[in-house]
C-alpha positions in Angstrom: 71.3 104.1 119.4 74.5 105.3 118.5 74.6 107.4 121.2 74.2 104.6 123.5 77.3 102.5 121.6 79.5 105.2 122.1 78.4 105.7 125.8 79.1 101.8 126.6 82.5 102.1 124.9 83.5 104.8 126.4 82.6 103.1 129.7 84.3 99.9 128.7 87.3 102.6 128.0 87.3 103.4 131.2 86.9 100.3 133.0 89.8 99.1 131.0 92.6 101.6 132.1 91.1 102.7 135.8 93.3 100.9 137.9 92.3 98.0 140.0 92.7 97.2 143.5 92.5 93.8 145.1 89.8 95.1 147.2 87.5 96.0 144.5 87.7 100.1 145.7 89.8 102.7 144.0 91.5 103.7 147.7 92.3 101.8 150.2 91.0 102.3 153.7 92.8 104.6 155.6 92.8 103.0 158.5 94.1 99.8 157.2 96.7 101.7 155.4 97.5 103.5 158.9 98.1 99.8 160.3 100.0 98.6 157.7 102.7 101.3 157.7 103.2 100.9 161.3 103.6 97.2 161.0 106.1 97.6 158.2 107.9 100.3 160.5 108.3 97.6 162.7 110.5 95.5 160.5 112.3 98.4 158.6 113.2 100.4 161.5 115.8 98.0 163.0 116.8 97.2 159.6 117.7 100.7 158.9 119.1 101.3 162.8 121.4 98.3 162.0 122.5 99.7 159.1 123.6 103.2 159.8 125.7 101.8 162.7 127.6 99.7 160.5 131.2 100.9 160.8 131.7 101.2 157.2 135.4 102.4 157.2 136.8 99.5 159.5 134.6 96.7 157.2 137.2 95.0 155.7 139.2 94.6 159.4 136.2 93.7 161.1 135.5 90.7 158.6 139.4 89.7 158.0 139.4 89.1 161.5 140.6 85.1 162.1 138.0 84.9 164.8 135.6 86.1 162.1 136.6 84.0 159.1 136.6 80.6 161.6 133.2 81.5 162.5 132.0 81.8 159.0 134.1 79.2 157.6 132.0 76.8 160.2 128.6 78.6 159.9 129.1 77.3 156.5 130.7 73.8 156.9 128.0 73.3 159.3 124.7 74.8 157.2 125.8 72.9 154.2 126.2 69.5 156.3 122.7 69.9 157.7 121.2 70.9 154.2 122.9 67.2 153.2 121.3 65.7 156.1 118.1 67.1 155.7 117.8 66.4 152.2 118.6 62.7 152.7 116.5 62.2 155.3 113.6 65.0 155.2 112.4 64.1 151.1 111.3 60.3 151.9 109.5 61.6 154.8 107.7 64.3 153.1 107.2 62.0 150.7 105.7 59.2 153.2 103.5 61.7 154.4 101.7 62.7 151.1 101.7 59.7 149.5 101.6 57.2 151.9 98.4 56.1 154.5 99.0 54.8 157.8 98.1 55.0 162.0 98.9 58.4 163.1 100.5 60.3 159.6 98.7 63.4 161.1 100.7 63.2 164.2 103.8 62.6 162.5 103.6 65.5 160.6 102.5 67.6 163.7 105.9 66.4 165.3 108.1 67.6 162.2 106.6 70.7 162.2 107.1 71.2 165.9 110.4 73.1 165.1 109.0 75.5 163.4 107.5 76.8 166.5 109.1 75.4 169.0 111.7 76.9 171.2 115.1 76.1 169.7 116.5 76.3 173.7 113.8 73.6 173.9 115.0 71.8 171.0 118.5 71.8 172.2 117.8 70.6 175.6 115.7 67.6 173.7 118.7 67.0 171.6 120.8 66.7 174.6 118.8 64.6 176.4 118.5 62.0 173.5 121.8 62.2 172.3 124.1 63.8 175.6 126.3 61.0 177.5 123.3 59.8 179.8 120.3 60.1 176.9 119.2 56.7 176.1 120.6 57.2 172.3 124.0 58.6 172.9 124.8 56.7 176.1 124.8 53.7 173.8 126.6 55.4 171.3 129.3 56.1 172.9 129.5 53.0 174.4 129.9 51.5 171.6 131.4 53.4 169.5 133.0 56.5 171.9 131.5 59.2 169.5 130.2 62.0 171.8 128.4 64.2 170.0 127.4 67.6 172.4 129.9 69.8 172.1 131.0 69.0 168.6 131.0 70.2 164.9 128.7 67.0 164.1 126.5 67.9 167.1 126.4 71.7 165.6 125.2 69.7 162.3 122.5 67.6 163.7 121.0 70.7 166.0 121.0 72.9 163.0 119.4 69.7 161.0 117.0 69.6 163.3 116.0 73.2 163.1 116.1 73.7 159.8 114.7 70.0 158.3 110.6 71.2 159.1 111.1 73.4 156.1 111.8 71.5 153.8 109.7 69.1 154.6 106.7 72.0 153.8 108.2 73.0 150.9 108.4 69.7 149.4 105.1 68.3 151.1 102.9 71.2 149.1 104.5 70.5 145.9 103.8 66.9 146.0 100.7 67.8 147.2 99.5 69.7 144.3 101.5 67.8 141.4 99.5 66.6 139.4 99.9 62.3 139.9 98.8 61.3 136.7 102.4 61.6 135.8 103.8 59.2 138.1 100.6 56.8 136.9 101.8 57.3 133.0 105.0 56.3 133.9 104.4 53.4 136.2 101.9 51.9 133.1 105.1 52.1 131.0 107.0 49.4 133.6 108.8 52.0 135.3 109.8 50.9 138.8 108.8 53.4 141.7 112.0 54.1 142.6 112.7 54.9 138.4 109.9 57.0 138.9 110.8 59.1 141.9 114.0 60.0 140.4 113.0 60.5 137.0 109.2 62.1 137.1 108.3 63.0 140.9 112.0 64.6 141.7 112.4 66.7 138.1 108.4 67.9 138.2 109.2 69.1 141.9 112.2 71.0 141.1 111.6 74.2 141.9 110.3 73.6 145.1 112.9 71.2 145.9 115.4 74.4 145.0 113.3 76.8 146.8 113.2 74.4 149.9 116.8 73.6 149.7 118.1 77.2 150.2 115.7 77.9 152.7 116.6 75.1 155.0 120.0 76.3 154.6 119.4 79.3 155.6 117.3 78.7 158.7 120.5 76.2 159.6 122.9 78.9 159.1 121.1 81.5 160.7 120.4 78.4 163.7 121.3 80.2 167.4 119.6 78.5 170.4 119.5 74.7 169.5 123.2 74.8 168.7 124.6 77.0 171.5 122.5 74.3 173.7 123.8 71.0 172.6 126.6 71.7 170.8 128.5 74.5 173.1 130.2 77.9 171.9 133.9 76.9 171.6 135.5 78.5 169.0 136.6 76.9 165.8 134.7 73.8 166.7 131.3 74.8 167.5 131.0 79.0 167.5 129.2 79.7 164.4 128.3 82.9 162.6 125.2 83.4 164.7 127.2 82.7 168.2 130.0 84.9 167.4 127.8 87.9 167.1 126.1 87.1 170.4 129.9 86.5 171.9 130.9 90.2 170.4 128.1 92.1 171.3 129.3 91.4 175.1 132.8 92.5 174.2 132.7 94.7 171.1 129.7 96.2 169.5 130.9 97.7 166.7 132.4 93.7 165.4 129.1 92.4 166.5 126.9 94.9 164.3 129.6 94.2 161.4 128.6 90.1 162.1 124.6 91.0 162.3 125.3 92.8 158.7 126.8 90.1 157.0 123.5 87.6 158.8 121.2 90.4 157.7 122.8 90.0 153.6 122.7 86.6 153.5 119.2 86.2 154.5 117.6 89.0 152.7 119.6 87.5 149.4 118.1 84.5 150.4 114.8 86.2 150.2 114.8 88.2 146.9 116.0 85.0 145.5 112.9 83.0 146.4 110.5 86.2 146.0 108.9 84.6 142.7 108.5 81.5 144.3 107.4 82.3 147.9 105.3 86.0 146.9 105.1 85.5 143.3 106.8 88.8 143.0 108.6 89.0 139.6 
C-alpha cells in the first residue's frame, strides 16, 4: 500500500511539472511546425528586408524634410478627425445593432463591415460617386452650400472614416455583446434614464474595448492609402498623407520612401504591442 502512495505521488509529481502543450502532446507535429515557420517567414522577412535598408545615418534628414513633416502633420490632423468622427457616429450604431431589434439589422451590419474587406479603391470610387460634384449627396451640397468635398482635407477625413469606422464598430459590438446587462437593468430599476445609463454604466463597463477600438480605428485611418488617394486626390499639404508620400517617394527616391515605410511600420507595430493583452491576451 505504501508503495502504491508513493507511486501515485510521484506520478502526480510528474504530471505537475511536465510541461503542457495546447494540443495535449509533449511535441508538436513536425509538420505543422514546418508550416508554421514558413508562414511566419512570410511576415518577418519583409519586416527584416525593410529594416536593413533603412538609411540609418541620413534618418534625421530624411524625416526633417518639410515635405515629410506636412505629410505627417496631415496623416495625423486627418487620423485623429476620423477617430472623432467615427466615435460619434460608429458607438450608437454598434449600439443599435446589439441592443436594438428591427427589419434587416443583419444586413445593416453586413454593410458596416463591408470595409473591412472591401477594396478601399472601391470604397473611394463609392465615396466619390455619393459625395463628388454630380453624386446625388454632394451635388446638393454644393448647391447649397458650395462645400466640395473630393479633393480636400475634410474629404481625406471622411474616406479615412469610412475605412477605418468597421472597427470600431466590432470592437465595441463584442463588448456589448458579452457585458453582462444586468447592470444596465440595476440601474434603470433605480430611475436612471437610458441615456444616464449609457454614459454612466454601459460606456465605463466597456472601457477597455472602447480604448482598444479607439486606437485601432486610428490606426487603420492613418495607415488609410486607396480610399483617400481616390476621393480625396494626392496634393500636397492638403490631401498627401503619410501613406501617399511614401508611394509618391518610392517613384522618385527610395531611400526617403523606405525611411517613410519605417516610421508606418513603428507606428503600427506600437499600436500592436499596445493592444497585445487585449487582442492576444499576451501579457
Amino acid at each position: 500500500m505504501s508503495t502504491l502512495v508513493r507511486r501515485r505521488g510521484s506520478d502526480s509529481k510528474t504530471a505537475r511539472t511536465a510541461p503542457r502543450t495546447s494540443g495535449g502532446g509533449s511535441r508538436p507535429p513536425t509538420g505543422i511546425v514546418i508550416l508554421g515557420a514558413v508562414a511566419a517567414l512570410l511576415f518577418v522577412l519583409p519586416l527584416i528586408g525593410l529594416v536593413i535598408r533603412v538609411p540609418w545615418p541620413d534618418l534625421g534628414t530624411y524625416l526633417a524634410d518639410p515635405r515629410v513633416l506636412d505629410a505627417l502633420w496631415l496623416s495625423l490632423v486627418c487620423s485623429l478627425g476620423a477617430t472623432v468622427v467615427c466615435l460619434v457616429f460608429g458607438i450608437p450604431l454598434a449600439w443599435l445593432q446589439v441592443r436594438v431589434s428591427f427589419p434587416g439589422r443583419g444586413l445593416l451590419r453586413a454593410i458596416t463591415t463591408l470595409p473591412v474587406v472591401l477594396p478601399p479603391v472601391v470604397g473611394g470610387v463609392a465615396l466619390l460617386l455619393v459625395f463628388g460634384r454630380k453624386g446625388f449627396v454632394g451635388e446638393p451640397l454644393y448647391n447649397l452650400t458650395g462645400i466640395s468635398l473630393p479633393f480636400t482635407t475634410a474629404g481625406t477625413i471622411l474616406a479615412e472614416a469610412f475605412v477605418a469606422m468597421p472597427f470600431l464598430i466590432l470592437t465595441i459590438g463584442g463588448a456589448l455583446q458579452s457585458m453582462d446587462t444586468r447592470l444596465e437593468d440595476a440601474a434603470r430599476t433605480l430611475s436612471a434614464s437610458r441615456w444616464t445609463v449609457f454614459w454612466r454604466v454601459t460606456l465605463p463597463t466597456i472601457r477597455p474595448s472602447l480604448i482598444a477600438g479607439t486606437v485601432l480605428c486610428w490606426a487603420r485611418a492613418l495607415g488609410e492609402f486607396g480610399a483617400t488617394i481616390t476621393f480625396a486626390g494626392n496634393f500636397p499639404g492638403r490631401t498627401q498623407t503619410l501613406p501617399l508620400a511614401v508611394y509618391v517617394a518610392l517613384e522618385t527616391d527610395t531611400a526617403a520612401a523606405i525611411t517613410l515605410s519605417m516610421v508606418m511600420l513603428a507606428i503600427s507595430l506600437g499600436v500592436l504591442i499596445g493592444l497585445r493583452r487585449h487582442w492576444f491576451g499576451v501579457q
